[in-house]
C-alpha positions as CSV (number, residue, x, y, z in Angstrom):
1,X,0.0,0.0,0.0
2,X,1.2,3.4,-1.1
3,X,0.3,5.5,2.3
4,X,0.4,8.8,1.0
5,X,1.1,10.5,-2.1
6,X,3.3,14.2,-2.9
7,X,2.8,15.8,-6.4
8,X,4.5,18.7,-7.7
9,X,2.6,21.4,-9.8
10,X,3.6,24.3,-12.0
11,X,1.4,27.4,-11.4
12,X,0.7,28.4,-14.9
13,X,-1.3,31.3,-16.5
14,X,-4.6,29.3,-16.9
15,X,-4.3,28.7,-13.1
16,X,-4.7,32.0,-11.4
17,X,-7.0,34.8,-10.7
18,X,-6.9,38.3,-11.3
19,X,-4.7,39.0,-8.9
20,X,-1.8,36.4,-10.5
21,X,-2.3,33.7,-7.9
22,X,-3.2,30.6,-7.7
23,X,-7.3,30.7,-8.0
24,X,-9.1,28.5,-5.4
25,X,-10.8,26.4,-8.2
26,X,-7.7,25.3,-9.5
27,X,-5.8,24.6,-6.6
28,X,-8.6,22.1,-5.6
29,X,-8.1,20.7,-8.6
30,X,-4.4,19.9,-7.8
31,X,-5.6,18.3,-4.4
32,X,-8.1,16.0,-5.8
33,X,-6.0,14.9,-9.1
34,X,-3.2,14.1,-6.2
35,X,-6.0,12.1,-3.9
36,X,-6.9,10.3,-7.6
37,X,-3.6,9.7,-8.5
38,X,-3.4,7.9,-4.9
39,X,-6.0,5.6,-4.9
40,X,-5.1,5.0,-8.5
41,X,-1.9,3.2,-7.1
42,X,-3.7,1.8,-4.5
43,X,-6.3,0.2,-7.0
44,X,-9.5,1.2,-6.4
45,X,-9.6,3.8,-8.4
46,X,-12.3,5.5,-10.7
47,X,-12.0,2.5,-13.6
48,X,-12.1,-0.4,-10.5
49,X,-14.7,1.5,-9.1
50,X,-16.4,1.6,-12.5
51,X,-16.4,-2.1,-13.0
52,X,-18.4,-2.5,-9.8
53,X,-20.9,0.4,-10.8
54,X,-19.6,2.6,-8.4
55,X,-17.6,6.2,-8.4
56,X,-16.1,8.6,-5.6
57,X,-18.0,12.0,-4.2
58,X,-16.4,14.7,-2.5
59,X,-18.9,15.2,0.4
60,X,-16.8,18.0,2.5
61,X,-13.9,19.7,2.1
62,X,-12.1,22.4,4.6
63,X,-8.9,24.6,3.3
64,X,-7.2,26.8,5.3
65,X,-4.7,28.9,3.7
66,X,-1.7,30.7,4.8
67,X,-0.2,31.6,1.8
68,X,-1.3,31.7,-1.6
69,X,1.2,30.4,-5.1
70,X,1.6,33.1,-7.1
71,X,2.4,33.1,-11.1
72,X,5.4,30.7,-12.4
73,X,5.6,29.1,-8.9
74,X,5.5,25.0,-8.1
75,X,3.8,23.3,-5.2
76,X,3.4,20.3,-3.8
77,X,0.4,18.8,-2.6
78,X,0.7,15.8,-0.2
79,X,-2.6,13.6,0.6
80,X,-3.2,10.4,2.9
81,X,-6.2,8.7,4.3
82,X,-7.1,8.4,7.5
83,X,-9.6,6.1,9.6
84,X,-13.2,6.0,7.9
85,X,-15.8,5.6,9.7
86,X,-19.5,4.1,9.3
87,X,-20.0,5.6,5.1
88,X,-17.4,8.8,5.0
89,X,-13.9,7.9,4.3
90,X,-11.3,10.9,5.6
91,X,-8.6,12.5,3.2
92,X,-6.3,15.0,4.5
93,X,-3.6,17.5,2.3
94,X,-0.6,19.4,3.1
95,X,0.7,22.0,0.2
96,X,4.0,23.2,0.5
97,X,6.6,25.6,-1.7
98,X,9.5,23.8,-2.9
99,X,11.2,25.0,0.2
100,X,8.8,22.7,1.9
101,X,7.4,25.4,4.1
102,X,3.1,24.9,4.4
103,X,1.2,27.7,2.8
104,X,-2.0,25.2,3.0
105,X,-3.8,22.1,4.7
106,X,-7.0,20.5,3.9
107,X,-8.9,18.0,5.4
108,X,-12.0,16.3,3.4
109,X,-14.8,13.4,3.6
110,X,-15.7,11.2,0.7
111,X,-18.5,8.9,-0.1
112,X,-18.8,5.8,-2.8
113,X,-22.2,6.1,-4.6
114,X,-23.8,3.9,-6.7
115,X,-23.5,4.3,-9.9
116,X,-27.3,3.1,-10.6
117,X,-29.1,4.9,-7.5
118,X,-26.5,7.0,-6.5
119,X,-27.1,6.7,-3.4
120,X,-24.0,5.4,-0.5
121,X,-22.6,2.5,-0.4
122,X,-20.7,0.7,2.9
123,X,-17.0,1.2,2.0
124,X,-16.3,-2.2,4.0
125,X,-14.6,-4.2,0.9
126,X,-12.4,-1.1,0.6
127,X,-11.8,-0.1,4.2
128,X,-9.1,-3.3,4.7
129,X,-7.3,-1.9,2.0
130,X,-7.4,2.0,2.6
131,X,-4.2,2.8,2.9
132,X,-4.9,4.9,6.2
133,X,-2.8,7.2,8.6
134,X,-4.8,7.4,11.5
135,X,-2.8,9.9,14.0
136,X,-1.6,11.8,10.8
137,X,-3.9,15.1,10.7
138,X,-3.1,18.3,8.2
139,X,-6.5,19.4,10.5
140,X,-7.3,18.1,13.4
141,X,-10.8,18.6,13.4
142,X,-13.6,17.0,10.8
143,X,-14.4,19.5,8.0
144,X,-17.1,21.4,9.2
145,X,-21.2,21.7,8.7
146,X,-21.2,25.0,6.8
147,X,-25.3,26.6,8.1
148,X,-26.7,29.2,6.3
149,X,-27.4,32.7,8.9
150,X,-31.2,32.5,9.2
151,X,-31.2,36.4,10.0
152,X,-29.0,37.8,7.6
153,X,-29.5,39.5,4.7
154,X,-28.6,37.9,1.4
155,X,-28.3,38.5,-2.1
156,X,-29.9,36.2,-5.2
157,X,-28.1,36.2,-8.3
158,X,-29.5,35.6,-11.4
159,X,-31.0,32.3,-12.8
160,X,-27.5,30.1,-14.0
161,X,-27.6,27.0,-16.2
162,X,-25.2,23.7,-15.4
163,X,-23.4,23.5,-19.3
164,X,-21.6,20.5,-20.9
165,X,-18.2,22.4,-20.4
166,X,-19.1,22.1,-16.9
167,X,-20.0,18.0,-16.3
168,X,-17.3,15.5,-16.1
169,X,-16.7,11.8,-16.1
170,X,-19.4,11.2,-13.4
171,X,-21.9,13.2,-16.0
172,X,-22.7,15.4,-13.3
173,X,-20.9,19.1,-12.5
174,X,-17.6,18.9,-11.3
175,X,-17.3,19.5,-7.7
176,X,-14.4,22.4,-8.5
177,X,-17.1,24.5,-10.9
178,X,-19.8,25.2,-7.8
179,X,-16.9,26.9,-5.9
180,X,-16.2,28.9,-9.2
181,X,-19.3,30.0,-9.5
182,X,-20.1,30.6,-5.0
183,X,-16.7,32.7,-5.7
184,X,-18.2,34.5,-9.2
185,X,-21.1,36.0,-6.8
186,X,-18.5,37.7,-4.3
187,X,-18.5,41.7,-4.9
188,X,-15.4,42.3,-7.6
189,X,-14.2,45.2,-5.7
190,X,-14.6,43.4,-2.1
191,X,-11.9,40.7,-3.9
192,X,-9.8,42.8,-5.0
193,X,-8.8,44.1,-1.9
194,X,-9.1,40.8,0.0
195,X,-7.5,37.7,0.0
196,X,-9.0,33.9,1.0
197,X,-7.7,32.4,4.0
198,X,-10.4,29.6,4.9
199,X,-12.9,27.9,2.4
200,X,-15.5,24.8,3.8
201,X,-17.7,23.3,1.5
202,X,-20.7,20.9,2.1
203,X,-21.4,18.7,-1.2
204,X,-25.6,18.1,-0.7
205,X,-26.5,17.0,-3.9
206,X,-25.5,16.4,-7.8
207,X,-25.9,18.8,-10.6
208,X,-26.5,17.5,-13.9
209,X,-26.5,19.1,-17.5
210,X,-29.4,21.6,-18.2
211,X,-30.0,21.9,-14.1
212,X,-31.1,25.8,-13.8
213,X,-29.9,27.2,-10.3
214,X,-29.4,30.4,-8.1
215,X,-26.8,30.9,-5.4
216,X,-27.7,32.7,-2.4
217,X,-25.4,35.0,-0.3
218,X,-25.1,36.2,2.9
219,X,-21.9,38.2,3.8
220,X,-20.8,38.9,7.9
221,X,-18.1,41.4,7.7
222,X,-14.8,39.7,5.8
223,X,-16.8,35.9,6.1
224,X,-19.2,35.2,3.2
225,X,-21.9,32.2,3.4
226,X,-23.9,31.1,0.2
227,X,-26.3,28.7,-0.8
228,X,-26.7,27.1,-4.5
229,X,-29.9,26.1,-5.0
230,X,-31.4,24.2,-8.0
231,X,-34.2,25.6,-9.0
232,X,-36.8,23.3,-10.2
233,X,-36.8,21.4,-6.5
234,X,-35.3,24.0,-4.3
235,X,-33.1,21.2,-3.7
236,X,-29.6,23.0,-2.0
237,X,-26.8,21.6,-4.0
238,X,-23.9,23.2,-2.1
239,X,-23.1,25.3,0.8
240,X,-20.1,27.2,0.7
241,X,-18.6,29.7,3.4
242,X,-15.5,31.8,2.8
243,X,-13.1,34.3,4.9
244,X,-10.9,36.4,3.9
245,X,-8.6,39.1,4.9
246,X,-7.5,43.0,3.8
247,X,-4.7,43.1,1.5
C-alpha cells in the first residue's frame, strides 16, 4: 500500500485569478488529481470503481490557507487517508513551496455512490485496503457543517444553467465549478482588496446538465456564506462559506 502521495505542480497562467495567484478552483483541482492519482496506485480507483458500478464523491472539504502560489511558482500537494468511519472515508492534504514550508492544509470526507441509485454504499470491501494514517492530521478537526445565517440578509443572483463544459466523467458538475461559480457572486471590488484564508464546503447533492440554479449570499463582515440552490426542487446543491482578509 502506497500510504500517501506528494505531487508537484507548475502554477501556470490558466491557473490563477486576477490578482496572478493561484485561483481557489484550480488549486482544488491539484488536491483532488493528487487524492486520484493515490487511490489509482492503491487500485480502487475510478475504472475499479467503475467495473463494480460505483464512483467517488467529495462530500466535505475544509482549506485553510496561509499563503497563496503566485504566477510561475510549483507546489506540492501531499494527501493520505485516515480512519473511515460508518459511510465517510477521511482525506487529509498538506501544500508546501519547494522550500517545503506549508502555505496550506486541507482535510475532506468522501462517499462511494452507486453508480445506478446513487445513493452510499458501505465502504467495508475497501476499508481493509485503505491505505490509512490514522494519528496523521493536516487538521485536526472534521471539515465542518457550513449553516446558512437565518437572520441575515442575502443577495440572489440571477437564474445560472449547469453546461456541458461544466460535467465530467461522473456526467454530473464537477465539484471544483460550484466553488467557481459561490466565488463569481462575491463583490469584484470586495476581492480585489481581499485575499482567501479559509474555504468549507458541504457537497448536498449532484448537478447534472441543463439543471437551472441560483446561489444565495449572505456576507458577515470579511466571512461570506452562500447557498446554490437548484431551481426546479429548491433542492440545496452546495453550501459554501468563505473568509478572507484585507490586502
Amino acid at each position: 500500500m502506497v500510504e500517501s502521495l506528494k505531487k508537484t505542480y507548475f502554477v501556470g497562467s490558466y491557473n490563477i485569478n486576477h490578482k496572478l495567484q493561484l485561483s481557489i478552483d484550480n488549486l482544488l483541482m491539484f488536491m483532488q488529481e493528487t487524492a486520484s492519482q493515490h487511490i489509482d496506485l492503491n487500485h480502487f480507483g475510478w475504472y475499479e470503481l467503475q467495473q463494480e458500478h460505483q464512483f467517488w464523491v467529495l462530500a466535505k472539504i475544509e482549506v485553510n490557507i496561509m499563503h497563496t502560489a503566485a504566477w510561475n511558482e510549483s507546489i506540492q500537494v501531499e494527501t493520505w487517508g485516515k480512519k473511515a468511519e460508518l459511510l465517510t472515508l477521511y482525506r487529509d492534504f498538506i501544500i508546501s513551496d519547494m522550500q517545503d514550508n506549508t502555505i496550506a492544509t486541507a482535510t475532506s470526507s468522501w462517499l462511494i455512490l452507486d453508480t445506478d441509485t446513487h445513493k452510499p454504499i458501505q465502504p467495508d470491501k475497501y476499508i481493509q485496503d485503505f491505505p490509512s494514517c490514522p494519528h496523521r492530521n493536516a487538521i485536526e478537526t472534521k471539515p465542518i457543517k457550513v449553516v446558512m445565517p437565518t437572520n441575515a440578509p442575502y443577495t440572489e443572483s440571477e437564474e445560472r444553467k449547469v453546461y456541458i463544459s461544466d460535467i465530467d466523467m461522473n456526467l454530473h458538475a464537477n465539484n471544483t465549478h460550484y466553488i467557481r461559480w459561490a466565488i463569481d457572486e462575491i463583490p469584484f471590488e470586495f476581492a480585489k482588496k481581499h485575499h482567501l484564508i479559509h474555504i468549507a464546503v458541504n457537497f448536498n447533492s449532484e448537478a447534472r446538465y441543463g439543471d437551472k440554479f441560483k446561489i444565495k449570499t449572505a456576507q458577515n463582515d470579511l466571512q461570506f456564506t452562500q447557498q446554490i440552490i437548484r431551481i426546479e426542487d429548491n433542492s440545496i446543491l452546495a453550501q459554501i462559506q468563505t473568509t478572507w482578509q484585507q490586502d
